[in-house]
N, C-alpha and C positions, 0 to 999 in steps of 0.2 A: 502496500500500500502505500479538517482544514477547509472549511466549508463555506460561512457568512461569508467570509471576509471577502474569499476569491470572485465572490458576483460583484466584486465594484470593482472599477476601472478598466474595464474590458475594450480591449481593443476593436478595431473594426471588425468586422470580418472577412479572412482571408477568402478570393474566390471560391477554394473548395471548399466552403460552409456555405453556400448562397442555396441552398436544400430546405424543403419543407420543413418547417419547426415541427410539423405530425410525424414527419417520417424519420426523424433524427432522434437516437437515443443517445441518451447522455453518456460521455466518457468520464467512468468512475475508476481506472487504474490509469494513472500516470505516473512512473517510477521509473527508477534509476537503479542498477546493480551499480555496487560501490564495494570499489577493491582497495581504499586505505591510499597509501604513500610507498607501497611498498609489495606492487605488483601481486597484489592478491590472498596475502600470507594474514596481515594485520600480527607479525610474529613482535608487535611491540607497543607500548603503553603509548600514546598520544600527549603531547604536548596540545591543551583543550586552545590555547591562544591561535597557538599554529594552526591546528583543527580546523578552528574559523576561518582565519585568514583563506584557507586553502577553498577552504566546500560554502561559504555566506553565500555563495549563488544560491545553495540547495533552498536555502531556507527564507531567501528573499529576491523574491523578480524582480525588486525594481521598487516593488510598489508596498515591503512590509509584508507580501504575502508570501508562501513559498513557491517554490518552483515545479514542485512532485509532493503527492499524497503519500507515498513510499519509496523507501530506500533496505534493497536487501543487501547486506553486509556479506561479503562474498573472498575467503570459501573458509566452512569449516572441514576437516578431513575426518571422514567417517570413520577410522580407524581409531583414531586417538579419542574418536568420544566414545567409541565403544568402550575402549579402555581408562577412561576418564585420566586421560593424563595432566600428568601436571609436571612441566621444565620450564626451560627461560622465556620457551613462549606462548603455554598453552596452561590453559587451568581448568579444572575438571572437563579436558576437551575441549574446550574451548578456546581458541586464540586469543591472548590475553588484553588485543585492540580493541575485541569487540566488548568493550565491557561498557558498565552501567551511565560511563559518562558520553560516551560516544552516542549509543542510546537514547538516553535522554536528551542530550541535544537535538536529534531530531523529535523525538517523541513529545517537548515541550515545544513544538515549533506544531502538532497535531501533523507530525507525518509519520503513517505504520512504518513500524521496523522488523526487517526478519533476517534469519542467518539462511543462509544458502550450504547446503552439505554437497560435497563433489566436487563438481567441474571438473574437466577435461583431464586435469595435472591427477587427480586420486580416484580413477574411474580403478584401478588395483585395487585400492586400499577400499573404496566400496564394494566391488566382490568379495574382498577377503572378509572384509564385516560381515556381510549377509553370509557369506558365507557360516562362520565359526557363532556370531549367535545375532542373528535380525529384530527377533522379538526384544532381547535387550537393548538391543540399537534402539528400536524404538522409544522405549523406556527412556535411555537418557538424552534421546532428542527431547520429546516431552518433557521430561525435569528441569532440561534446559530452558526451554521455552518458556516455561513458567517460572522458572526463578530469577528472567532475565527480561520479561513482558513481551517477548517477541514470535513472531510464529518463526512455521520452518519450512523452508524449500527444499525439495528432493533434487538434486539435479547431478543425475546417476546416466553419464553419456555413456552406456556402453552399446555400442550401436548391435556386436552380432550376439545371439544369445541371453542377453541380460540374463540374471537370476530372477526372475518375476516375480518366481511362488515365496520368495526371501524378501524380495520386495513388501509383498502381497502381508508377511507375515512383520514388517516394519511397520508399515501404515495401519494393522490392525493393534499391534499395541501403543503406537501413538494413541491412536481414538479411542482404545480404553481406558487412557488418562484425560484426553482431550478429545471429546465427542465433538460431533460435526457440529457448528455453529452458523444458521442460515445467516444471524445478526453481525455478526461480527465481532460481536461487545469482546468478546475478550481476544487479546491478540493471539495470545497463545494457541488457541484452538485453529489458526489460521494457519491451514496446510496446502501447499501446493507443488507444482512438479513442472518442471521443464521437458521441452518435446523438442525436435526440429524444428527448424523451419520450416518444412514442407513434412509430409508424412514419407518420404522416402529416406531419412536420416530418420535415426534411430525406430526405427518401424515396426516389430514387437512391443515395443514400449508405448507406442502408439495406440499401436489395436489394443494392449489391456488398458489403457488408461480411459481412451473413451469408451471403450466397452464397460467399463467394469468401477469405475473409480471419477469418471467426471457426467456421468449418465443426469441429467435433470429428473429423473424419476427417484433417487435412491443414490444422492451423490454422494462420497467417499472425501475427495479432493475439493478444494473450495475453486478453483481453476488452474488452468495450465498457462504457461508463457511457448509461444511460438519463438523460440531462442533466433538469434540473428544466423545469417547464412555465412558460408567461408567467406564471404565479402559481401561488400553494403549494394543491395541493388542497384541497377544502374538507370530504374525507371520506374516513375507508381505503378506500372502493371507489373512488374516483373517483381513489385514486394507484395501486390496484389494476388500473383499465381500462387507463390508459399500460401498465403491465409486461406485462400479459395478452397485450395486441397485439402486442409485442414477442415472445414464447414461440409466438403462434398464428400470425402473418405476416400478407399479408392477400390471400389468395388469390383473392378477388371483386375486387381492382384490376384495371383493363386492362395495368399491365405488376405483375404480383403481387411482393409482397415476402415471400421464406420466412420460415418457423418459424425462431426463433433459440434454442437450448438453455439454458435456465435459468441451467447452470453458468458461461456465457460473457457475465454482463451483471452489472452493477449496477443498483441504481434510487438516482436524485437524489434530494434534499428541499433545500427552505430552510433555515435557522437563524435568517436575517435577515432580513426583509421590512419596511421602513419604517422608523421610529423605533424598533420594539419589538421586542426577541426576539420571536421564534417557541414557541409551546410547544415546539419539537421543540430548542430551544436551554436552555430552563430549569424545563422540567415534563415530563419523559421520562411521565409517566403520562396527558396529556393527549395525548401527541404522536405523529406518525403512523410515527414509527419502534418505537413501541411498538404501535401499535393494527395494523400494518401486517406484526409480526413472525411470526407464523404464518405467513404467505401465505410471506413472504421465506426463510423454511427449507425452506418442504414444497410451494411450487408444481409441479405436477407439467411435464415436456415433453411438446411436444404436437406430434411432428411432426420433431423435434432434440433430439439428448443422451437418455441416459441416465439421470441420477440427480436426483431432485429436489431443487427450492430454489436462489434464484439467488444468486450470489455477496456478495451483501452492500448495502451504504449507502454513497452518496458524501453528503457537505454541502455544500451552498452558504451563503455560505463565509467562511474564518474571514480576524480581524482585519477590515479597510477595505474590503468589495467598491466601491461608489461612496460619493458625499458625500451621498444624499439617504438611507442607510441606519446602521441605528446599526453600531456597530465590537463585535466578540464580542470587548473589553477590557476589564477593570475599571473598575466594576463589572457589568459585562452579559455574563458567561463563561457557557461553555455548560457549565458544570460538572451543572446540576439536570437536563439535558436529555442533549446527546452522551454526556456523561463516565457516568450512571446507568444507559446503555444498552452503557456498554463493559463493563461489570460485569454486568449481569442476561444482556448476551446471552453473555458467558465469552467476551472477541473475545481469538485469540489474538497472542500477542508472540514474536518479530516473524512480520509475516504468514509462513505455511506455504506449502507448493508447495499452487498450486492445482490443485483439480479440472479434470479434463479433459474431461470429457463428462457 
């Protein structure tokens, strides 16, 4: 995952909102994954002055408001929470950046906070967890979560194979500490999972997720992020075909992957790619969360859910993702890009119960 506030001072609006106000559904996920100073680890305590210096885009456009209703703190290594380590830079599992001050900073600012477990670097280390015991995985993800006010991201890229039924046995003891919460009220209960871009990356994990775990009838998952592609689309249809496949499944596979309902996904974008911002980090009018924003309000379901328009925009991602990319820090904030588009789209503070179907 700031609400009043963000309905004043709204920008015009950019061409691709000039869309029936009946046919537009509200963007209620706007977020940033957020990797620290230090390419993803958070293996060290923050200096809270510096903090600011670095991320005050996060928490003000411009206008006093913030810039995202959520920020997931990215990554923890499923490994070491299994084992609830504790060294120079991890505390029961936990990396010891992400702690209650970091947190709270955005949290007093009414923007959701959650930890991300995985990514690409401990796609190992998540097997070998599910592996040797899942159900306590789950356990001390949950623990965590609540002793730190934050939910929890699953984001378990193992594209062939995955362990699912280990999966399957994670997310059920999560939710026997922290049952499905349709409101939101408490963050902790706020569980969600990363997927491809398109349904051709990581593509078991696909078919059980919307089958079994984001279904609107009897949902598991509170929704999934449609993660960004090897590289930043080169056109709004071209970030358009990832989302589409997602909403339409892909029923001609030999083992087919369903329709996934609009309401129950996000779609990724860059901010950062190489040395240079990203249009979508400092030219909201160039950029494909603008050119992009029609589709994201009024895509119809095609097969799943009910109501159109999918849940919103994640970023990749703020501060230090690696050393070969520039850092979203002064002077290279994503004030002219994210921050322009938390205003034109009216994102509200703090995120609302989400749609359900």
């Amino acid at each position: 995952m700031l609400r009043a506030a963000a309905r004043m001072g709204v920008l015009a609006l950019a061409p691709s909102l000039l869309i029936s106000p009946a046919k537009a559904t509200q963007i209620q996920v706007y977020g940033a994954w957020h990797c620290g100073n230090d390419y993803c680890t958070w293996a060290s305590v923050r200096d809270m002055a510096d903090f600011d210096t670095k991320n005050h885009w996060l928490i003000d456009r411009g206008d006093g408001v913030p810039s995202v209703n959520l920020v997931v703190l990215s990554f923890v290594n499923p490994l070491k929470l299994l084992n609830l380590t504790n060294d120079s830079q991890t505390s029961q599992g936990i990396p010891i950046g992400m702690n209650s001050a970091v947190i709270g900073y955005f949290a007093s600012h009414n923007i959701r906070v959650m930890l991300s477990i995985g990514g690409i670097t401990f796609v190992n280390d998540w097997d070998t967890a599910l592996e040797r015991n899942a159900t306590q995985l789950g356990i001390n993800a949950a623990r965590a979560a609540q002793r730190l006010g934050t939910g929890i991201e699953i984001d378990y890229e193992k594209n062939a194979r995955p362990n699912l039924a280990a999966l399957q046995a994670f997310i059920n003891a999560y939710r026997s500490i922290l049952p499905y919460d349709a409101t939101g009220a408490n963050p902790a209960s706020r569980l969600t999972i990363d997927l491809g871009a398109d349904d051709r990356f990581l593509t078991d994990l696909c078919r059980k997720a919307t089958a079994d775990w984001l279904n609107t009838t009897n949902p598991v998952l509170d929704y999934a992020n449609a993660m960004v592609p090897n590289k930043q689309p080169t056109s709004a249809s071209a970030a358009r075909s990832n989302w589409q496949e997602h909403i339409d499944g892909r029923p001609q596979s030999s083992t087919p992957v369903g329709p996934l309902a609009p309401a129950k996904f996000t779609g990724g974008l860059f901010i950062v790619t190489g040395r240079n911002p990203c249009a979508e980090c400092v030219n909201f009018s160039n950029s494909l969360e603008n050119s992009t924003g029609n589709y994201v309000q009024t895509v119809a379901p095609n097969g799943a859910g009910t109501t159109p328009g999918m849940l919103g925009y994640m970023f990749w991602a703020a501060e230090c993702s690696t050393a070969r990319q520039v850092c979203t820090t002064p002077p290279n904030t994503c004030q002219g890009g994210v921050s322009v588009g938390s205003k034109t789209y009216r994102i509200p503070f703090p995120m609302p119960a989400l749609r359900q179907s």
